[in-house]
C-alpha positions in Angstrom: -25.7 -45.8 9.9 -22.8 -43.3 10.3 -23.6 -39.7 9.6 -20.8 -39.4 7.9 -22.0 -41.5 4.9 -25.3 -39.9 4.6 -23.3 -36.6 3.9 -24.3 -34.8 1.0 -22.6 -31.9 -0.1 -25.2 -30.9 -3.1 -27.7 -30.4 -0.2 -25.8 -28.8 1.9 -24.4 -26.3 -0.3 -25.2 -22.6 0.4 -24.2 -20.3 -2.5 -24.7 -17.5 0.0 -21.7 -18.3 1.9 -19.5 -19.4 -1.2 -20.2 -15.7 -2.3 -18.9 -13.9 1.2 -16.2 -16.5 0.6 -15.1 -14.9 -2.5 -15.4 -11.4 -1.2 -13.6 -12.1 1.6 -10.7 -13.5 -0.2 -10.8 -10.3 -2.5 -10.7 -7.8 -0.1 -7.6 -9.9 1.8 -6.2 -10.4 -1.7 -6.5 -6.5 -2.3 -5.3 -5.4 0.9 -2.2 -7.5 1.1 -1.2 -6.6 -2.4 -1.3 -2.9 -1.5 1.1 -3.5 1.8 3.2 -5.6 0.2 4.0 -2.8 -2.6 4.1 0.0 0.2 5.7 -2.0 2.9 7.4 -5.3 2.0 5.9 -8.9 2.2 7.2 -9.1 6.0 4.5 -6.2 6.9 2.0 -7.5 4.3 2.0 -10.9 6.5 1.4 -8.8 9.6 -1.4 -6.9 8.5 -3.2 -10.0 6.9 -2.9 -11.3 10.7 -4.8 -7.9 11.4 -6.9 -8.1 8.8 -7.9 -11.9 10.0 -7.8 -10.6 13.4 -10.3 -8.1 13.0 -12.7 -10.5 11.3 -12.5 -12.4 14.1 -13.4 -9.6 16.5 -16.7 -8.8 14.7 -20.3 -10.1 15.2 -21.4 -12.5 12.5 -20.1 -12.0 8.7 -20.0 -8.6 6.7 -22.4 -9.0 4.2 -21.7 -5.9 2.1 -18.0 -4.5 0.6 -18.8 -1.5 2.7 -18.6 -3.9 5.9 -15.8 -5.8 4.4 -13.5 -2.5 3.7 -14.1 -1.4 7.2 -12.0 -4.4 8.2 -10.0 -3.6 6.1 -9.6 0.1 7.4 -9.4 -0.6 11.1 -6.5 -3.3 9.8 -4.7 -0.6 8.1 -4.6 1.6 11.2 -2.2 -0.8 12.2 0.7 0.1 9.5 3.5 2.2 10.1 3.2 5.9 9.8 5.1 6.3 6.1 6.2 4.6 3.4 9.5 3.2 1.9 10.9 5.1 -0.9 9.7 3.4 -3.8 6.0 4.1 -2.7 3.6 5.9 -5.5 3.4 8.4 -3.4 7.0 9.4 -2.9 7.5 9.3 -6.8 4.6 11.5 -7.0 6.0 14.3 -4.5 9.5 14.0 -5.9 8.5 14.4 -9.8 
């Protein structure tokens, strides 16, 4: 019979993994919004890269936000040093 027609997806369904699945695509989500208002969608697509990169680099899957944002930190060391003018933070200083 060909394992492929024995196949069943309700028993081999792990809602474990559907969960880090859904944090993972958060944090991405989060982080990639944030660039792209600070930097541009050019950079935001460069620093998803990172962001994927240093997934990759890791040991197994975070299994907590706290792992997940340190991803997401060690990605972000990878930005330029300042932001454009229409940052937050520049319309903070200049007000």
């Amino acid at each position: 019979m060909n394992p492929v027609a024995r196949y069943n997806p309700s028993t081999n369904f792990n809602p474990g993994c559907t969960d880090l699945m859904t944090t993972a695509e958060r944090e991405l989500s989060a982080f990639f919004n944030a660039v792209t208002e600070l930097f541009g969608s050019e950079q935001a697509q460069l620093s998803a890269e990172d962001w994927l990169h240093e997934l990759i680099k890791i040991d197994g899957l975070p299994t907590s936000a706290r792992e997940w944002r340190l991803i997401t930190a060690k990605a972000s060391t990878r930005l330029p040093n300042g932001v454009n003018a229409s940052s937050p933070s520049t319309e903070l200083t200049n007000a």
